[in-house]
C-alpha atoms as a printed R data frame, in Angstrom:
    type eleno elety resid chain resno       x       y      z
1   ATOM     1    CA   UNK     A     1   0.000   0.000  0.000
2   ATOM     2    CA   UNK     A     2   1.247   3.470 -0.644
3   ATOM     3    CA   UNK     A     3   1.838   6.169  1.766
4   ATOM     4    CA   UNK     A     4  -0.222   8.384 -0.167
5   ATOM     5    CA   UNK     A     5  -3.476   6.343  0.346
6   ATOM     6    CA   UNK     A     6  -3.248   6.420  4.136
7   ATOM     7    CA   UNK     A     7  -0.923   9.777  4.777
8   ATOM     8    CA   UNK     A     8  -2.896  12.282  6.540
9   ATOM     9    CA   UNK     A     9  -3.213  16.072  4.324
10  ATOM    10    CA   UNK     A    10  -3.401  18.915  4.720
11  ATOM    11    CA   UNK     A    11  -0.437  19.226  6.652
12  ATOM    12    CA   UNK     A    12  -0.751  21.970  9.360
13  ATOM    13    CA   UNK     A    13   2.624  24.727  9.048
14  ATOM    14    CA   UNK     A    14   4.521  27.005 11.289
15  ATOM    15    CA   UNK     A    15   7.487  29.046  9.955
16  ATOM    16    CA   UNK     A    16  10.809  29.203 11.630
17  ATOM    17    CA   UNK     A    17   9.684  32.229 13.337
18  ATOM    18    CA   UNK     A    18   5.990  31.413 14.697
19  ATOM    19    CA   UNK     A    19   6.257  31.884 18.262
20  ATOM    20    CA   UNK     A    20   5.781  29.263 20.766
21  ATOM    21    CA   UNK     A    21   2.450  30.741 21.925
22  ATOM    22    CA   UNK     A    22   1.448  30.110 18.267
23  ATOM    23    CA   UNK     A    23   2.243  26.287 18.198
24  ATOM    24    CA   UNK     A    24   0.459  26.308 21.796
25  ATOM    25    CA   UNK     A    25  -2.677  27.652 20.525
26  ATOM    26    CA   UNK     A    26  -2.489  25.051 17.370
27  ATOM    27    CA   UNK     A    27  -2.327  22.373 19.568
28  ATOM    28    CA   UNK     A    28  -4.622  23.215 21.943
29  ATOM    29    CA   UNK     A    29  -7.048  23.175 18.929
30  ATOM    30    CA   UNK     A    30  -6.041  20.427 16.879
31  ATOM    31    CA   UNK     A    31  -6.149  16.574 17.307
32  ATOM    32    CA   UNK     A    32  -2.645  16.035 16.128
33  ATOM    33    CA   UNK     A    33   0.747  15.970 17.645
34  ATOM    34    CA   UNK     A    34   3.283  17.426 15.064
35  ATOM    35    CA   UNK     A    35   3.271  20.605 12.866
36  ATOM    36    CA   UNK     A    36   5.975  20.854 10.291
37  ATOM    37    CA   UNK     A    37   8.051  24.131  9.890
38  ATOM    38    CA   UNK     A    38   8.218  24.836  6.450
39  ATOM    39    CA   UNK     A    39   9.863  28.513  5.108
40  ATOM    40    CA   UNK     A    40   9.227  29.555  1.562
41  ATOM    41    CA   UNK     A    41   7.344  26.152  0.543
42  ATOM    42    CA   UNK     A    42  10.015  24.144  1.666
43  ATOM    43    CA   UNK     A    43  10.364  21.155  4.722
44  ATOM    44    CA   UNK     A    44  12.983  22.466  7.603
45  ATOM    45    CA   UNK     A    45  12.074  20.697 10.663
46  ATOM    46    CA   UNK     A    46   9.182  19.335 12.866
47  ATOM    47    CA   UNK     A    47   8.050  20.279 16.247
48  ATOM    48    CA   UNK     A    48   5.533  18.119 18.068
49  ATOM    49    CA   UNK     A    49   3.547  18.741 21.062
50  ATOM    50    CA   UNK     A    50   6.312  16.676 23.441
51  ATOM    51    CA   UNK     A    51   8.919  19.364 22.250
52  ATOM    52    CA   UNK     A    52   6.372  22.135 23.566
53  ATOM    53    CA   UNK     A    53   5.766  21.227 26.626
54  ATOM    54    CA   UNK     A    54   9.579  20.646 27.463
55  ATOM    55    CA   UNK     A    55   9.906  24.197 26.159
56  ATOM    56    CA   UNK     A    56   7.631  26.307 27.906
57  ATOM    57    CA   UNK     A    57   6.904  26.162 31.945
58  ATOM    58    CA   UNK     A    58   5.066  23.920 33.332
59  ATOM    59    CA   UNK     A    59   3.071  26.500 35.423
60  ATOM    60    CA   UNK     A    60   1.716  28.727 31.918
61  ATOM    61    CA   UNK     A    61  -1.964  28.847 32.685
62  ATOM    62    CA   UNK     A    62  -1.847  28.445 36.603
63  ATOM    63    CA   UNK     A    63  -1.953  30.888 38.623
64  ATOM    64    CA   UNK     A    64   1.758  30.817 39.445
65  ATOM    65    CA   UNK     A    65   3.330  31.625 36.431
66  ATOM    66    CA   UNK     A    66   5.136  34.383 36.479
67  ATOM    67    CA   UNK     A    67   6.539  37.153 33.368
68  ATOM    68    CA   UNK     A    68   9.385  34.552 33.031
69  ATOM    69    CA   UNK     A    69   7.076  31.438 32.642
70  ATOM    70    CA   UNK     A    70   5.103  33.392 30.202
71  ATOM    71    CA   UNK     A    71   8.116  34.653 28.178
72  ATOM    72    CA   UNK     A    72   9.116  30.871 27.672
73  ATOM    73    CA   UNK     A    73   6.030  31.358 24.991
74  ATOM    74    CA   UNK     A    74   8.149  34.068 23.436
75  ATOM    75    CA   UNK     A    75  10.738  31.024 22.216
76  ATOM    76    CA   UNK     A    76  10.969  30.889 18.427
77  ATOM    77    CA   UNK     A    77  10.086  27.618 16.642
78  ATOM    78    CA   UNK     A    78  13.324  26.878 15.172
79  ATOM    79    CA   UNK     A    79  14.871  26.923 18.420
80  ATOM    80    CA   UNK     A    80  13.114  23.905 19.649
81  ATOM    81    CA   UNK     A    81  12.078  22.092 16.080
82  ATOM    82    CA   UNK     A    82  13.665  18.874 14.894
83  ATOM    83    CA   UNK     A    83  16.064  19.584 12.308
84  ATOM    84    CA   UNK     A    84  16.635  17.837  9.304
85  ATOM    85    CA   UNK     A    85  13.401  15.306  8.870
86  ATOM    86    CA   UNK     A    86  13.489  11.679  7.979
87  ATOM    87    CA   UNK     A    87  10.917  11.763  5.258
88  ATOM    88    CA   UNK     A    88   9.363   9.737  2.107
89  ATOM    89    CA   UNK     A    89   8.009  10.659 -0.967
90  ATOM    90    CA   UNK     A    90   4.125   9.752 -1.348
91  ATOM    91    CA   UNK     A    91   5.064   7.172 -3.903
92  ATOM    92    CA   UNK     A    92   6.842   5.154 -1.130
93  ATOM    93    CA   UNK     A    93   5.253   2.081  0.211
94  ATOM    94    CA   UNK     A    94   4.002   1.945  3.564
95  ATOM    95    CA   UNK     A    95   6.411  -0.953  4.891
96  ATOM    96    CA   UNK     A    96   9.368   2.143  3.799
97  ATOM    97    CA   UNK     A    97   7.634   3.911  6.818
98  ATOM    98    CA   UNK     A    98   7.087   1.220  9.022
99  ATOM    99    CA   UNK     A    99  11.482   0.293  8.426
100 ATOM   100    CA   UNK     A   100  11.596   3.831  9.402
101 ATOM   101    CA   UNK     A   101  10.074   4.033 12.103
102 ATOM   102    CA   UNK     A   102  11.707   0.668 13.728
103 ATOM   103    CA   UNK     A   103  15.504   2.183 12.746
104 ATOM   104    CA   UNK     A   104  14.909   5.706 14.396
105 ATOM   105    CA   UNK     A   105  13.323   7.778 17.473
106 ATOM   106    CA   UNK     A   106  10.414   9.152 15.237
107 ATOM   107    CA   UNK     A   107   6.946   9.433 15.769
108 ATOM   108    CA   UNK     A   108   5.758  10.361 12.211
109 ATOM   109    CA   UNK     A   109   7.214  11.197  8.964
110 ATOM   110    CA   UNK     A   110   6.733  14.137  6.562
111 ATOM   111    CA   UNK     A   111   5.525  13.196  3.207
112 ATOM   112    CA   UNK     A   112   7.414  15.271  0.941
113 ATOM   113    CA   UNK     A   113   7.475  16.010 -3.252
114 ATOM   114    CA   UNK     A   114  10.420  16.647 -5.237
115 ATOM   115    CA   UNK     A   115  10.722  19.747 -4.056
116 ATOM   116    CA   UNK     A   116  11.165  19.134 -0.173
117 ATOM   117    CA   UNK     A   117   7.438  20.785 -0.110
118 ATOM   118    CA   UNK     A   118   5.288  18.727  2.411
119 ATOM   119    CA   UNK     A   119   2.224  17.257  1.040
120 ATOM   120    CA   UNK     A   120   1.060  14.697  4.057
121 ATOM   121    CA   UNK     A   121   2.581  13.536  7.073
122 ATOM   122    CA   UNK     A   122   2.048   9.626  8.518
123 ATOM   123    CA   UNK     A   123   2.571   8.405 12.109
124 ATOM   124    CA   UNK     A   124   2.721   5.147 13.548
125 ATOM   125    CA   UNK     A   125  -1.005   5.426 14.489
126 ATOM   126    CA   UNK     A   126  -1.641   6.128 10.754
127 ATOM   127    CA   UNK     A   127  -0.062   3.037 10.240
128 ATOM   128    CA   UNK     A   128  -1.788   0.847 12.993
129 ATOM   129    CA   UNK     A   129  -5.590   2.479 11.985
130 ATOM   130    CA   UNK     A   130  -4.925   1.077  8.566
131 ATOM   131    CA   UNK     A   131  -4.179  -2.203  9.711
132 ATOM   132    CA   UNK     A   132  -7.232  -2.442 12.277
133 ATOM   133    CA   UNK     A   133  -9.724  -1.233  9.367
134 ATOM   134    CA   UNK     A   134  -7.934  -3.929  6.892
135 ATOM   135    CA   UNK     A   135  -8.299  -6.633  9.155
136 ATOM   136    CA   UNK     A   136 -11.756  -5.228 10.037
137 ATOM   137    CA   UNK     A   137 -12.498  -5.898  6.249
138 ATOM   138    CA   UNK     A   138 -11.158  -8.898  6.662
139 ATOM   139    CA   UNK     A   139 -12.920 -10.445  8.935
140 ATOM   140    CA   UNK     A   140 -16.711  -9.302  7.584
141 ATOM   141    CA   UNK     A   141 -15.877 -10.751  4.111
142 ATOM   142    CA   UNK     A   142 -14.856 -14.145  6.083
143 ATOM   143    CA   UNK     A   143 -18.296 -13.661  7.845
């Protein structure tokens, strides 16, 4: 099966320059875990919600941060992002990803074109739903 089928698009971007309070609010509103930084159409790094939170404070929104734990928000992206993606082009095969993911620390992979430009992204949750629905399939055709 190809990436492309089960990727998940349209990938959600911060520059190298979005504050930290920006990637907080897109996270607080999304059900995802990883924005890619892209600058000028092209893939520079990734920043998921794990490399937020060891960012910032841990007491933003109690009532004991203080003007320093709120300045941690301040932080630009590219000084916390993953630099230098593992990534696969949509054409790849999903097994690629799967070998990827067993050989490295990564928790998803931007899909990329020719021109470094993201055009999905796939974690290992991509991977797994794929495999539950398939074997759902499965299993009502044996039925």
């Amino acid at each position: 099966m190809l990436i492309e089928r089960i990727m998940s698009k349209p990938v959600v971007t911060v520059t190298l320059d979005d504050t930290l309070r920006t990637v907080k609010q897109i996270f607080e509103n999304a059900k995802f875990h990883h924005l890619l930084v892209v600058e000028k159409g092209k893939l520079y790094g990734v920043i998921s919600d794990r490399d937020l939170l060891k960012s910032i404070s841990p007491f933003i929104d109690t009532l004991q941060a203080t003007a320093h734990d709120k300045f941690t928000l301040n932080k630009k992206v590219h000084q916390i992002m993953s630099r230098k993606p593992i990534t696969l082009p949509p054409s790849a095969d999903v097994y690629a990803a799967i070998s990827l993911f067993n050989q490295h620390n990564i928790s998803c992979i931007p899909i990329v074109n020719e021109k470094d430009a993201p055009v999905g992204i796939i974690s290992w949750r991509d991977i797994l739903r794929t495999i539950e629905v398939n074997h759902n399939k499965k299993l009502s055709r044996a039925k």
